[in-house]
mmCIF file of the N, C-alpha and C atoms, coordinates in Angstrom:
data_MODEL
# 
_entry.id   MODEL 
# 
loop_
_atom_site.group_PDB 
_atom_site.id 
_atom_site.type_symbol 
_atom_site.label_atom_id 
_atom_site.label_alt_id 
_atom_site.label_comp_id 
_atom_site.label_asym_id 
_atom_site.label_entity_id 
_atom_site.label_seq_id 
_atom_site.pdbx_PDB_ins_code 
_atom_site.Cartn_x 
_atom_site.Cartn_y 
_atom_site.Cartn_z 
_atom_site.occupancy 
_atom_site.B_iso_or_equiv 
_atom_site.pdbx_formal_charge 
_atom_site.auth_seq_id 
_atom_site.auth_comp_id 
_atom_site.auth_asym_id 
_atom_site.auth_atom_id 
_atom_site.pdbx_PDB_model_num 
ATOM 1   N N  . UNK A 1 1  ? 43.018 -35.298 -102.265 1.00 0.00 ? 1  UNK A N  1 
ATOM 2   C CA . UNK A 1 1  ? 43.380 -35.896 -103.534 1.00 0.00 ? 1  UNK A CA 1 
ATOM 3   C C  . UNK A 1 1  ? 43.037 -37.387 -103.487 1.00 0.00 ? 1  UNK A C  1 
ATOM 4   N N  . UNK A 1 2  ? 42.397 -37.835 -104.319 1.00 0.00 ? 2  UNK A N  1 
ATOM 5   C CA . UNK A 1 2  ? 42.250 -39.525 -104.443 1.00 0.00 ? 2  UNK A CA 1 
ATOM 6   C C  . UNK A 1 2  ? 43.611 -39.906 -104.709 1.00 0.00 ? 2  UNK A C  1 
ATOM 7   N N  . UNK A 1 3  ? 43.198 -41.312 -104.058 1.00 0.00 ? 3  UNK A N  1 
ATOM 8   C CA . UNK A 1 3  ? 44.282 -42.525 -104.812 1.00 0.00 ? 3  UNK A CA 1 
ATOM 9   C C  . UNK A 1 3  ? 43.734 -43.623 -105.345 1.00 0.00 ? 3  UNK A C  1 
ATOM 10  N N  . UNK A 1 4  ? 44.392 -44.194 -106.013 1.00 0.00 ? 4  UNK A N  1 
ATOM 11  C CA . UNK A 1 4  ? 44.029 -44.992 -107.133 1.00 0.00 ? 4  UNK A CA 1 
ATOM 12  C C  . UNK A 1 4  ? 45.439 -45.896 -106.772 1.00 0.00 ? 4  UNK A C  1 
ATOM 13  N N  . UNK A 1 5  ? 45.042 -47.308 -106.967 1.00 0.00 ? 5  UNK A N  1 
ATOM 14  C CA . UNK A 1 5  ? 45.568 -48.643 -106.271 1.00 0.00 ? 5  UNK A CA 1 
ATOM 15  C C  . UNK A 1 5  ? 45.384 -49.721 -107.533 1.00 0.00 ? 5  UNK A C  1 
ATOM 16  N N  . UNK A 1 6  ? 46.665 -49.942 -108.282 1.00 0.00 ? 6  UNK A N  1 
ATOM 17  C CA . UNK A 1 6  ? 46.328 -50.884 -109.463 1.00 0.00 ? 6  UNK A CA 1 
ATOM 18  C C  . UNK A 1 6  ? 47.210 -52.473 -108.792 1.00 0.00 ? 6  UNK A C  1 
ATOM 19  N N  . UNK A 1 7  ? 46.616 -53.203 -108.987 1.00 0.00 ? 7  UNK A N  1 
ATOM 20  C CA . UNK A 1 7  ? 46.643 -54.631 -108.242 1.00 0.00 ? 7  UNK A CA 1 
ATOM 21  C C  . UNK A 1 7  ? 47.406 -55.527 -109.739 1.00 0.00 ? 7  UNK A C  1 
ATOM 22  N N  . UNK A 1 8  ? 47.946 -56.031 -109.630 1.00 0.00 ? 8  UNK A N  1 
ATOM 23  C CA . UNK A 1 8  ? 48.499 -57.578 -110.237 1.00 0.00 ? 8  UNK A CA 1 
ATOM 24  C C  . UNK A 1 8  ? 48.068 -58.629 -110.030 1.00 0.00 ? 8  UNK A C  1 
ATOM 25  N N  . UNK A 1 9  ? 47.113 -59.254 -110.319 1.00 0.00 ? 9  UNK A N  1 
ATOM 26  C CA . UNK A 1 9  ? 46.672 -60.624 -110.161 1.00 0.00 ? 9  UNK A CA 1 
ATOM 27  C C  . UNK A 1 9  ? 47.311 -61.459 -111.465 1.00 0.00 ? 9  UNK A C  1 
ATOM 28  N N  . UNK A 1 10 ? 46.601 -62.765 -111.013 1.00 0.00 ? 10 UNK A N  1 
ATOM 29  C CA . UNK A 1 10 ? 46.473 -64.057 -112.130 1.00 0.00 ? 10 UNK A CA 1 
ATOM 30  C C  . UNK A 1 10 ? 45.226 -63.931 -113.040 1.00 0.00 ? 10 UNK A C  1 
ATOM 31  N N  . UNK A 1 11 ? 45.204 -63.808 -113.976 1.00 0.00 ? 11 UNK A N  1 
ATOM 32  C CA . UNK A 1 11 ? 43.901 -63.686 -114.695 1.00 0.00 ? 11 UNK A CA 1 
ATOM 33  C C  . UNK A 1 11 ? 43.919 -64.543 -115.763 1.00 0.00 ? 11 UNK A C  1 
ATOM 34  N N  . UNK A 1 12 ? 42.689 -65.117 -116.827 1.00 0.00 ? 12 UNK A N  1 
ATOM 35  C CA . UNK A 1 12 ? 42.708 -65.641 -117.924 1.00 0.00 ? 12 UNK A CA 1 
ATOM 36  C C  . UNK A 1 12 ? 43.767 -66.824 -118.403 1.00 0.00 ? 12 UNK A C  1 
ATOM 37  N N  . UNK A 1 13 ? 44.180 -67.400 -117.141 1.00 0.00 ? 13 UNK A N  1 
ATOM 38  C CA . UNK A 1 13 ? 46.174 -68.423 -117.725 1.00 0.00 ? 13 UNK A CA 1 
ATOM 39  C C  . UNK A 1 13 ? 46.809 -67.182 -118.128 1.00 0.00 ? 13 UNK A C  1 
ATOM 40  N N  . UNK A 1 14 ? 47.029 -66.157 -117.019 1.00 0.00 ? 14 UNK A N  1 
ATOM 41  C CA . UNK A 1 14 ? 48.038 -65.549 -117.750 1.00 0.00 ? 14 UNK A CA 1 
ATOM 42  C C  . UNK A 1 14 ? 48.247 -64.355 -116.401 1.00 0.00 ? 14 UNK A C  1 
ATOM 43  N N  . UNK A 1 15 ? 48.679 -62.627 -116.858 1.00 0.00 ? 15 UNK A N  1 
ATOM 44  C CA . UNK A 1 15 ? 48.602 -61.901 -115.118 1.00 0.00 ? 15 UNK A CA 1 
ATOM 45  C C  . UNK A 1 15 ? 48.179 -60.485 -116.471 1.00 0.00 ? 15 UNK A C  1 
ATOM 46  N N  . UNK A 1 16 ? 47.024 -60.046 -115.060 1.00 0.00 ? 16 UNK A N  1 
ATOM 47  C CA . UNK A 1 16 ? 46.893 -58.532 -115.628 1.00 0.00 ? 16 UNK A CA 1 
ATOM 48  C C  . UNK A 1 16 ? 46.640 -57.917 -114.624 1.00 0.00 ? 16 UNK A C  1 
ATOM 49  N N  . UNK A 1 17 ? 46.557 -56.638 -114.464 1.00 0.00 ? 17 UNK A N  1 
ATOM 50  C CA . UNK A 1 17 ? 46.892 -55.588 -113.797 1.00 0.00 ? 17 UNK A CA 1 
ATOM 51  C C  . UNK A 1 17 ? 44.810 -55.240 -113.540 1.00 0.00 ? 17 UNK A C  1 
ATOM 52  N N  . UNK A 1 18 ? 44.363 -54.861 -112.277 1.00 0.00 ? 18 UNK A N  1 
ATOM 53  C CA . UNK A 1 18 ? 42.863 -54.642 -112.168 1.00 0.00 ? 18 UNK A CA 1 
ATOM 54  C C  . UNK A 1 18 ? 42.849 -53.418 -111.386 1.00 0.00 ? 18 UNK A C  1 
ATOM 55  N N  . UNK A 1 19 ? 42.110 -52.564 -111.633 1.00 0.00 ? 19 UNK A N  1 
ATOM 56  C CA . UNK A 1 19 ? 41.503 -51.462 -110.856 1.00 0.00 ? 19 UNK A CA 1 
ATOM 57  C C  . UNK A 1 19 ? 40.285 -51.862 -110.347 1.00 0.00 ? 19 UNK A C  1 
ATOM 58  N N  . UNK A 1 20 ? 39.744 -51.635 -109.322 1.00 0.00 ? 20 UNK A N  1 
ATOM 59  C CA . UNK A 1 20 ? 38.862 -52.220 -108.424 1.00 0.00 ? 20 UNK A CA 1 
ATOM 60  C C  . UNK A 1 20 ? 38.351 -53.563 -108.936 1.00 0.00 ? 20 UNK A C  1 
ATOM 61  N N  . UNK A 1 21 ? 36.929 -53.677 -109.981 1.00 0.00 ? 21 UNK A N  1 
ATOM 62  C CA . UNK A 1 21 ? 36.583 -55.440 -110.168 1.00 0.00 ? 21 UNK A CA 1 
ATOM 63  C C  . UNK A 1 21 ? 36.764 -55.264 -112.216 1.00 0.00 ? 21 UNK A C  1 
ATOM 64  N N  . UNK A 1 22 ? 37.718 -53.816 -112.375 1.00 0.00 ? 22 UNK A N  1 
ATOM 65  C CA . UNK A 1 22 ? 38.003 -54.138 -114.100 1.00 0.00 ? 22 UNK A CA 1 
ATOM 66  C C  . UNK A 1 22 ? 39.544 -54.586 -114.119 1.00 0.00 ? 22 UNK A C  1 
ATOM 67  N N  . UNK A 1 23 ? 39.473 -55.589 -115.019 1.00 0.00 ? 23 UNK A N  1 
ATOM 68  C CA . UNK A 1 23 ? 40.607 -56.618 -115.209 1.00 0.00 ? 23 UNK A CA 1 
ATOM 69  C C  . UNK A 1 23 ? 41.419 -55.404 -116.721 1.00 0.00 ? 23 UNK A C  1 
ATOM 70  N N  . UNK A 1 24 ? 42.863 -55.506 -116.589 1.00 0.00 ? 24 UNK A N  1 
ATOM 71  C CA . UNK A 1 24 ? 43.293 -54.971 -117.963 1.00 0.00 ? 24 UNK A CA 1 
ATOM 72  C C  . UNK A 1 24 ? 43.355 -56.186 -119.403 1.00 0.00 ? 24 UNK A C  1 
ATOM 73  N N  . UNK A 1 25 ? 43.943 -56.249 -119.927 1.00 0.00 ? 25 UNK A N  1 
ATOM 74  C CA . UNK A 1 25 ? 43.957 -57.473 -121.146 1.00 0.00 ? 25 UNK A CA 1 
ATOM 75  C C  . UNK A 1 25 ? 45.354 -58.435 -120.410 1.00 0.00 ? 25 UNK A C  1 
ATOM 76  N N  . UNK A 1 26 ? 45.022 -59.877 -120.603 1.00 0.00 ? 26 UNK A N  1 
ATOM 77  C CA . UNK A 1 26 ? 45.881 -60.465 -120.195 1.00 0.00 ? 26 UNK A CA 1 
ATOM 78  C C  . UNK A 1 26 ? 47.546 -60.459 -120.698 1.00 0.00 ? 26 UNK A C  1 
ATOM 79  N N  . UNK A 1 27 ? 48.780 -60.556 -119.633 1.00 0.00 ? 27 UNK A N  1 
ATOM 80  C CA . UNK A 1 27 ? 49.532 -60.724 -120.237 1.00 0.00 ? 27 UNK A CA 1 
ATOM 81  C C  . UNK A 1 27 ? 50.548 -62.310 -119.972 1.00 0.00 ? 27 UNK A C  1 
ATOM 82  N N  . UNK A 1 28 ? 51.365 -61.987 -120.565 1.00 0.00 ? 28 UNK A N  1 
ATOM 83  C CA . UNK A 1 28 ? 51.737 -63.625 -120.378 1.00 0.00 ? 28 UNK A CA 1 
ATOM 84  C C  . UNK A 1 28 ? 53.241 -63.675 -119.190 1.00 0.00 ? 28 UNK A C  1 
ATOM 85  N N  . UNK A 1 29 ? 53.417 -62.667 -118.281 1.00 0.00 ? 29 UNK A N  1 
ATOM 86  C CA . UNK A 1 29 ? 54.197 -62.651 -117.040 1.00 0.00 ? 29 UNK A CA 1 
ATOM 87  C C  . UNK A 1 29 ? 53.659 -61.534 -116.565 1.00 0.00 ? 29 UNK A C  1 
ATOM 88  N N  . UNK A 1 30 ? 53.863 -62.050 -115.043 1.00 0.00 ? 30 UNK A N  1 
ATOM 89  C CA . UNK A 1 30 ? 53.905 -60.904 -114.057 1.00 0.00 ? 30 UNK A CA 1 
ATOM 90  C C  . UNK A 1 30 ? 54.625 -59.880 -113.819 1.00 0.00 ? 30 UNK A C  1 
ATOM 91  N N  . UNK A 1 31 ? 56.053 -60.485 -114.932 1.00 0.00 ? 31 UNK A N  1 
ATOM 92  C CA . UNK A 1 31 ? 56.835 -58.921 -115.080 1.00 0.00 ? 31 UNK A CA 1 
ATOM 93  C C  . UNK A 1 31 ? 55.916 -57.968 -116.070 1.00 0.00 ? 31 UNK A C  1 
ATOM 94  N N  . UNK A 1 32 ? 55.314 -58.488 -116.970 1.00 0.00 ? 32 UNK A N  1 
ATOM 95  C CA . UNK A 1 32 ? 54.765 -57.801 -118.271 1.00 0.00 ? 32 UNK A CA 1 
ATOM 96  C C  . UNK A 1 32 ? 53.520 -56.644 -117.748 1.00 0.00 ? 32 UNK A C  1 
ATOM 97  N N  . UNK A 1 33 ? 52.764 -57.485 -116.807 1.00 0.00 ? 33 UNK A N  1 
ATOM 98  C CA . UNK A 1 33 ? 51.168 -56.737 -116.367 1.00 0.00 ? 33 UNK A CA 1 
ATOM 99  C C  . UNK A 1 33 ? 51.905 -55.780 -115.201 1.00 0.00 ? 33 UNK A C  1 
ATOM 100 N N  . UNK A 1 34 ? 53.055 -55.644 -114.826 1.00 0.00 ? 34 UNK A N  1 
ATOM 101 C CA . UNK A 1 34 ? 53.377 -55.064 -113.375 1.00 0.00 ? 34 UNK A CA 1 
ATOM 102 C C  . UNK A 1 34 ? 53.948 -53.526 -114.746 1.00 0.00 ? 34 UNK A C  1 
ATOM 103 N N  . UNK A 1 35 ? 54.875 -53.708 -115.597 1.00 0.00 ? 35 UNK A N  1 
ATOM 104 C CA . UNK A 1 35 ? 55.479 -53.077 -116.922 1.00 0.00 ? 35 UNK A CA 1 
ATOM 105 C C  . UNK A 1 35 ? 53.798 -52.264 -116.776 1.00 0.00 ? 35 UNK A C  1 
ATOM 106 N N  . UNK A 1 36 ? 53.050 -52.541 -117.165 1.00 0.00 ? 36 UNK A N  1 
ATOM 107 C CA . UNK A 1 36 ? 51.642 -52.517 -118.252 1.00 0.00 ? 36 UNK A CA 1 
ATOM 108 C C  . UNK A 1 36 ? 50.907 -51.669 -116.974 1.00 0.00 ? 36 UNK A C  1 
ATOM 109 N N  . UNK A 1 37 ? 50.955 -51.888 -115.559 1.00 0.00 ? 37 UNK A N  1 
ATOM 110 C CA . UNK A 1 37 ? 50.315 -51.333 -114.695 1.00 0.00 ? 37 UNK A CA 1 
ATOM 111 C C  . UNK A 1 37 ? 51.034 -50.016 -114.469 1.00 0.00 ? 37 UNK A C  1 
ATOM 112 N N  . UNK A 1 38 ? 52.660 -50.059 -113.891 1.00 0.00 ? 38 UNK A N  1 
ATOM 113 C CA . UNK A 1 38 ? 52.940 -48.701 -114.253 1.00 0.00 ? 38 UNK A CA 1 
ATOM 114 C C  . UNK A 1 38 ? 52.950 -47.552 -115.071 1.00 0.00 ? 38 UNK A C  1 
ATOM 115 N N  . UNK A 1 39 ? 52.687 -48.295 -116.209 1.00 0.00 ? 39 UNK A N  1 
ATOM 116 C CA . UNK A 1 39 ? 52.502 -47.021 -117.581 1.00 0.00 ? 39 UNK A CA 1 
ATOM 117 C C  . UNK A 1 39 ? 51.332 -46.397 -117.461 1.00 0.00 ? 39 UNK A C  1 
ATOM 118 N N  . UNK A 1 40 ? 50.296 -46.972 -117.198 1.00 0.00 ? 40 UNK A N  1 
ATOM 119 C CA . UNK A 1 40 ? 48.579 -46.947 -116.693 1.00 0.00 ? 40 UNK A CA 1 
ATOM 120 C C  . UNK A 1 40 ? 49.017 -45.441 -115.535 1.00 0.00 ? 40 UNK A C  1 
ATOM 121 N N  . UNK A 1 41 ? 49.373 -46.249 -114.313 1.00 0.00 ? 41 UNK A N  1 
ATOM 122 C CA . UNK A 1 41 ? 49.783 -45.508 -113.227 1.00 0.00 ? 41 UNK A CA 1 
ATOM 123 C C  . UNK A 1 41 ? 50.449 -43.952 -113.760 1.00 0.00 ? 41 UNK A C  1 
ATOM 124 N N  . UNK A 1 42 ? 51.622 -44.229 -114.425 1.00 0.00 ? 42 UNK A N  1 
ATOM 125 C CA . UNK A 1 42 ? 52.029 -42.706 -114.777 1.00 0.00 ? 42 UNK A CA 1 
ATOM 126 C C  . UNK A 1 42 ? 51.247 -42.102 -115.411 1.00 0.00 ? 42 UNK A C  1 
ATOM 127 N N  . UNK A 1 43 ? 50.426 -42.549 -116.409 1.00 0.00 ? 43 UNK A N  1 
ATOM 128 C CA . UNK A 1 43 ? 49.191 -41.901 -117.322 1.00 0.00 ? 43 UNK A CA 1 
ATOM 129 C C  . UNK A 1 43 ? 48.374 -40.939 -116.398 1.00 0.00 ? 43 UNK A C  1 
ATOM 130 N N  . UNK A 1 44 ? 47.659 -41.719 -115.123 1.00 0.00 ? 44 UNK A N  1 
ATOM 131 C CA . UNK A 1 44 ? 46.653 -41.277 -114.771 1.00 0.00 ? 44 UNK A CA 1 
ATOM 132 C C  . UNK A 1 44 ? 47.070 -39.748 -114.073 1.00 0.00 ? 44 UNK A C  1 
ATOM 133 N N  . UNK A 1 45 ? 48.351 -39.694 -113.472 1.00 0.00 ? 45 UNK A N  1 
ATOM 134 C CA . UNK A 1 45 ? 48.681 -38.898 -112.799 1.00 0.00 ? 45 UNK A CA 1 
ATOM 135 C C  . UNK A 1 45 ? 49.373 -37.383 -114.040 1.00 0.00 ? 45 UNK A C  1 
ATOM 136 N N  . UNK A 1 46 ? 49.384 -37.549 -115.277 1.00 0.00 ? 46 UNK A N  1 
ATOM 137 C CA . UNK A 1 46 ? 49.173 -36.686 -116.033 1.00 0.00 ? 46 UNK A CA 1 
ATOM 138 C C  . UNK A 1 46 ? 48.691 -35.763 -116.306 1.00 0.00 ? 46 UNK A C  1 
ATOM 139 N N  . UNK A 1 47 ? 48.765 -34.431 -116.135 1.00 0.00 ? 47 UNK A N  1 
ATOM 140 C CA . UNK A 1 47 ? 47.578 -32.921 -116.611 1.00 0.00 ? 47 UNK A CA 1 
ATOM 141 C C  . UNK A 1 47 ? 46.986 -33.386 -117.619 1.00 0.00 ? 47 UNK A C  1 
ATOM 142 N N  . UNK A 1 48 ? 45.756 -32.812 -117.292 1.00 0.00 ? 48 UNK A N  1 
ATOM 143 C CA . UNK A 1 48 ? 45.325 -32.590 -118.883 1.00 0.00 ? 48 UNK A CA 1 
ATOM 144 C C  . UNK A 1 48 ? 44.224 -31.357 -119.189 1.00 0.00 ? 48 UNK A C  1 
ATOM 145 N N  . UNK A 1 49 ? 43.198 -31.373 -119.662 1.00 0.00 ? 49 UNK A N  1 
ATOM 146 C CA . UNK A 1 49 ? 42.120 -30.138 -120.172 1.00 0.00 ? 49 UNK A CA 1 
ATOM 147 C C  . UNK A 1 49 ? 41.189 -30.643 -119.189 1.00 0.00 ? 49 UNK A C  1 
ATOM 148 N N  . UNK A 1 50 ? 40.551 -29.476 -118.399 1.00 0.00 ? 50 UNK A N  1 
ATOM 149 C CA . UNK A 1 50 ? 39.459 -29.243 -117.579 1.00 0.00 ? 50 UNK A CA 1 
ATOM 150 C C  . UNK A 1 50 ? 38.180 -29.944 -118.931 1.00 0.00 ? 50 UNK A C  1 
ATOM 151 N N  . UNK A 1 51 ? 37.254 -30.625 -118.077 1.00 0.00 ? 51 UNK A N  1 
ATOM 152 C CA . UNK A 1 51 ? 35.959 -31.090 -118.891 1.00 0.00 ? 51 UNK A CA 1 
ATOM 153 C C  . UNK A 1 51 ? 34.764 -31.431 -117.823 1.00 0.00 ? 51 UNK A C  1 
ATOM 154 N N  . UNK A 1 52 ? 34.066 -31.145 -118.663 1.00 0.00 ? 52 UNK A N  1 
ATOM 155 C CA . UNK A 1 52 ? 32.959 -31.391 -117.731 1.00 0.00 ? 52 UNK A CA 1 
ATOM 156 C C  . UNK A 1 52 ? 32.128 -32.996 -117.844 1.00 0.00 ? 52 UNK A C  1 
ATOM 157 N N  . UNK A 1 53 ? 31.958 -33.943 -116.684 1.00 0.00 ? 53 UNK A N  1 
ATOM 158 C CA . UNK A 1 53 ? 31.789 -35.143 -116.706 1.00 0.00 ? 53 UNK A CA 1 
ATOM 159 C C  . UNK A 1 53 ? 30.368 -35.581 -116.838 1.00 0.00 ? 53 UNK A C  1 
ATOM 160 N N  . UNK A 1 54 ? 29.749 -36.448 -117.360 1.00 0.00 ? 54 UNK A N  1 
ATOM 161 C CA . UNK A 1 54 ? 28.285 -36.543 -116.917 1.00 0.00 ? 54 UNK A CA 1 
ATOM 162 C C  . UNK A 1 54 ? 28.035 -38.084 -117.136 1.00 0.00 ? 54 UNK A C  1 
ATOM 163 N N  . UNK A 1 55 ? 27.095 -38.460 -115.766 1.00 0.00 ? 55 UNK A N  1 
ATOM 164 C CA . UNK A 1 55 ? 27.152 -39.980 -115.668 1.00 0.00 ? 55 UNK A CA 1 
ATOM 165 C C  . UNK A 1 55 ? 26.097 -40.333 -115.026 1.00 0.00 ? 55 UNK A C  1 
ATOM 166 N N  . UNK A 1 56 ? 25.514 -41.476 -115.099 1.00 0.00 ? 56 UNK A N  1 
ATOM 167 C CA . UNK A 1 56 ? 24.481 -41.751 -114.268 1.00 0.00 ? 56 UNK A CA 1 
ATOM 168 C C  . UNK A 1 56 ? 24.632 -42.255 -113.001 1.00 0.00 ? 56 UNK A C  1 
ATOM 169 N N  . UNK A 1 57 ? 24.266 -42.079 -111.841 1.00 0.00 ? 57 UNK A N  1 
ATOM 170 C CA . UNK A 1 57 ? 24.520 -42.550 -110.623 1.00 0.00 ? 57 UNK A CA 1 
ATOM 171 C C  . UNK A 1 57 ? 23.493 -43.774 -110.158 1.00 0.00 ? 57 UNK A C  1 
ATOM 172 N N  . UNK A 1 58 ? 24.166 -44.574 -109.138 1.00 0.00 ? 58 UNK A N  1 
ATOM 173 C CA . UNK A 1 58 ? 23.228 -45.665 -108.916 1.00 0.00 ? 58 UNK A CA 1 
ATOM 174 C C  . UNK A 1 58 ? 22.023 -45.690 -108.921 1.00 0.00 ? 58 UNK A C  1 
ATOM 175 N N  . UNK A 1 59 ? 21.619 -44.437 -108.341 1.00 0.00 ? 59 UNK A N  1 
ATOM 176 C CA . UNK A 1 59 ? 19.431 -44.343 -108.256 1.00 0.00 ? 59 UNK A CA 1 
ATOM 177 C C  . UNK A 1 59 ? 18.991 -44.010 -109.735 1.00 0.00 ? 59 UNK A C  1 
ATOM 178 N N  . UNK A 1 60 ? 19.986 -43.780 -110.913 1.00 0.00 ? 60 UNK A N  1 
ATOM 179 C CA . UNK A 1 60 ? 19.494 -43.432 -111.955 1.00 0.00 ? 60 UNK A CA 1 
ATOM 180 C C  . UNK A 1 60 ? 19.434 -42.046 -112.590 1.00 0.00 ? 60 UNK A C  1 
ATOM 181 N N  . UNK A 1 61 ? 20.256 -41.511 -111.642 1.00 0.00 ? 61 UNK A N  1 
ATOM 182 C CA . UNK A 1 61 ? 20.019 -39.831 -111.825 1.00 0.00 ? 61 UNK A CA 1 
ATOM 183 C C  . UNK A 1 61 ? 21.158 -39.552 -112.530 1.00 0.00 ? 61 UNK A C  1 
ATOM 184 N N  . UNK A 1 62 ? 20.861 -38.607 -113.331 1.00 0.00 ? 62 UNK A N  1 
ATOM 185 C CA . UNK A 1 62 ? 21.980 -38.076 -114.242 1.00 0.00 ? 62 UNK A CA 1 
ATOM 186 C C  . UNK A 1 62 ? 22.773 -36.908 -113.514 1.00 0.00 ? 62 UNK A C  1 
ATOM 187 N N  . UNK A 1 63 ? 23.917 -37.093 -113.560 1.00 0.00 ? 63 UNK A N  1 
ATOM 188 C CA . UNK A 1 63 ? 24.687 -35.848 -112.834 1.00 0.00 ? 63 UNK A CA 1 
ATOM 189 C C  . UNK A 1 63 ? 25.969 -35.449 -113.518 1.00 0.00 ? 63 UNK A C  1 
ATOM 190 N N  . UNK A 1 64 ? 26.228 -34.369 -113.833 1.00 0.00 ? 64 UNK A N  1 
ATOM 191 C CA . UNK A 1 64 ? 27.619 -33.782 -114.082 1.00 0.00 ? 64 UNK A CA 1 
ATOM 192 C C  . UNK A 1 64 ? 28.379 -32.750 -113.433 1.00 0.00 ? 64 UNK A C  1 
ATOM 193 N N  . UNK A 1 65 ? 29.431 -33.077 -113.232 1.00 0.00 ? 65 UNK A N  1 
ATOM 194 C CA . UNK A 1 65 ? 30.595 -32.885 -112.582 1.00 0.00 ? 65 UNK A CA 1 
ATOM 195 C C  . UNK A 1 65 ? 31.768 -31.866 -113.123 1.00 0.00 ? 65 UNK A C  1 
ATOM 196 N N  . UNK A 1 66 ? 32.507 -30.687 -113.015 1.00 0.00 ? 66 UNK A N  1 
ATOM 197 C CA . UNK A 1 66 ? 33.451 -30.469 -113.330 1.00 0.00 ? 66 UNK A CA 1 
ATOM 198 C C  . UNK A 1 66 ? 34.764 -31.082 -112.791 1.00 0.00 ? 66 UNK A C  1 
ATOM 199 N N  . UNK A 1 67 ? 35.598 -31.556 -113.811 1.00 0.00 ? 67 UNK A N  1 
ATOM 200 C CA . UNK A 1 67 ? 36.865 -31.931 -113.233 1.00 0.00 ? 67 UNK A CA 1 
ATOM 201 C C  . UNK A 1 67 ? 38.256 -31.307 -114.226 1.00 0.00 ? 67 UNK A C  1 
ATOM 202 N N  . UNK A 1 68 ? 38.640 -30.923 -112.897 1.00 0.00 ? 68 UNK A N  1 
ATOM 203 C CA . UNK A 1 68 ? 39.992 -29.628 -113.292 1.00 0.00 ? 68 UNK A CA 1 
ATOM 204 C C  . UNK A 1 68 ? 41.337 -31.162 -113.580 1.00 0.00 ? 68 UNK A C  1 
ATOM 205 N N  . UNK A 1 69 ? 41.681 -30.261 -114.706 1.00 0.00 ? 69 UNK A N  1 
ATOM 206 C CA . UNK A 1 69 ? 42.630 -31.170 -115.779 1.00 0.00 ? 69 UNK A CA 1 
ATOM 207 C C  . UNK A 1 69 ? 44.146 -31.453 -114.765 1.00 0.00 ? 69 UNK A C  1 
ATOM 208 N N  . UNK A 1 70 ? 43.944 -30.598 -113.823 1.00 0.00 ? 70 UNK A N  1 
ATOM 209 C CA . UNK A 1 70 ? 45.750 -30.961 -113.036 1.00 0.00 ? 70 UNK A CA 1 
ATOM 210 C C  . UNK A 1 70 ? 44.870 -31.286 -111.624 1.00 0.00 ? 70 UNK A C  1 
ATOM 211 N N  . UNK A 1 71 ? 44.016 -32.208 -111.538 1.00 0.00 ? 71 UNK A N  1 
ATOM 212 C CA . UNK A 1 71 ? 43.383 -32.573 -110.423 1.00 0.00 ? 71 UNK A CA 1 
ATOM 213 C C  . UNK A 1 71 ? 43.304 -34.062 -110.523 1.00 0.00 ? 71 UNK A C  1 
ATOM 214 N N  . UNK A 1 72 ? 44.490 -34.536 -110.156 1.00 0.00 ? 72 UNK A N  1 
ATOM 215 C CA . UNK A 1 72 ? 45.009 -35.797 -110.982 1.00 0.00 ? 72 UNK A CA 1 
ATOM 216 C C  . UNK A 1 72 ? 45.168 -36.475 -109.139 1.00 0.00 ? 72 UNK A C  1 
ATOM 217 N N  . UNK A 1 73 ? 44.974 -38.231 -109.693 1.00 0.00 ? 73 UNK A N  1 
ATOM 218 C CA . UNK A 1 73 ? 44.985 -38.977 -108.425 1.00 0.00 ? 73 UNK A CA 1 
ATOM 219 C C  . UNK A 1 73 ? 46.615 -39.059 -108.208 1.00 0.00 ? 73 UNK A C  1 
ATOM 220 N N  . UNK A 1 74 ? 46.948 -39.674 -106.711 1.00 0.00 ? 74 UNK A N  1 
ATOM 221 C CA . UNK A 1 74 ? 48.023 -40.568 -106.403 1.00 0.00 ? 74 UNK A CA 1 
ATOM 222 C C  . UNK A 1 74 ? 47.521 -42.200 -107.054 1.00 0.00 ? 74 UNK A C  1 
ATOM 223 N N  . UNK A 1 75 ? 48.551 -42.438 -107.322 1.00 0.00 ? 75 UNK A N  1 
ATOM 224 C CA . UNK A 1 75 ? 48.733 -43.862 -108.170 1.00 0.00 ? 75 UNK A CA 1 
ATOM 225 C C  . UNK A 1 75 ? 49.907 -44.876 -107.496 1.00 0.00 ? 75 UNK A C  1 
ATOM 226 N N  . UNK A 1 76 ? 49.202 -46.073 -107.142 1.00 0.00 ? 76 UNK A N  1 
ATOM 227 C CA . UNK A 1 76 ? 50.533 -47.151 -106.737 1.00 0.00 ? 76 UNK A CA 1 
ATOM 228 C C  . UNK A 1 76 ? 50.114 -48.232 -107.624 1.00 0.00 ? 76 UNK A C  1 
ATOM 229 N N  . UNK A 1 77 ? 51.223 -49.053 -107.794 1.00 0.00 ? 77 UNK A N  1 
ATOM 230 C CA . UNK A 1 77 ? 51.045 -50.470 -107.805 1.00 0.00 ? 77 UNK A CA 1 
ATOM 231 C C  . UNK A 1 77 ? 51.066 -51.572 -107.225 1.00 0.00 ? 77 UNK A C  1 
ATOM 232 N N  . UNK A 1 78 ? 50.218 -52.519 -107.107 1.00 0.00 ? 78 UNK A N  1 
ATOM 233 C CA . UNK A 1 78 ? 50.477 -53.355 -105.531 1.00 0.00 ? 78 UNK A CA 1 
ATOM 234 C C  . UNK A 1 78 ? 50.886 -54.134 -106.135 1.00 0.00 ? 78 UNK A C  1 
ATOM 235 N N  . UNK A 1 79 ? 51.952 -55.259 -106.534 1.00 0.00 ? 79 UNK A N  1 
ATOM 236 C CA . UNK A 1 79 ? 52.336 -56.339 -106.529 1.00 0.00 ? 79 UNK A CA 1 
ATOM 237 C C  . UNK A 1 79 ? 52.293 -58.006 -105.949 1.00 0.00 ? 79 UNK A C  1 
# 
């Protein structure tokens, strides 16, 4: 099972919550983006409908993927 690691930084004069190098929208406390990261966090770990994915990969190649709807990551928040 993946995990998935949502971070709290300082961003923009203000704190938002980042998954690897994507920033969320700024908020104006670190209580607010930590609030804003857990809701994220419970989301991801949610069922949902099997779909089939399709994306381009670094060399340019198109590839798609099935991904089963209760095949959901572990989720933390780092503070």
């Amino acid at each position: 099972m993946a995990s998935v690691q949502y971070e709290i930084v300082e961003h923009n004069d203000g704190w938002a919550y980042k998954l690897g190098d994507v920033f969320s929208e700024t908020f104006p406390s670190r209580e607010a983006a930590h609030a804003a990261a857990e809701r994220a966090a419970r989301e991801q770990r949610l069922p949902g409908e099997d779909t089939d994915i399709q994306y381009e990969d670094a060399r340019g190649q198109w590839r798609v993927e099935h991904a089963s709807g209760d095949d959901r990551p572990n989720t933390t928040v780092k503070d």
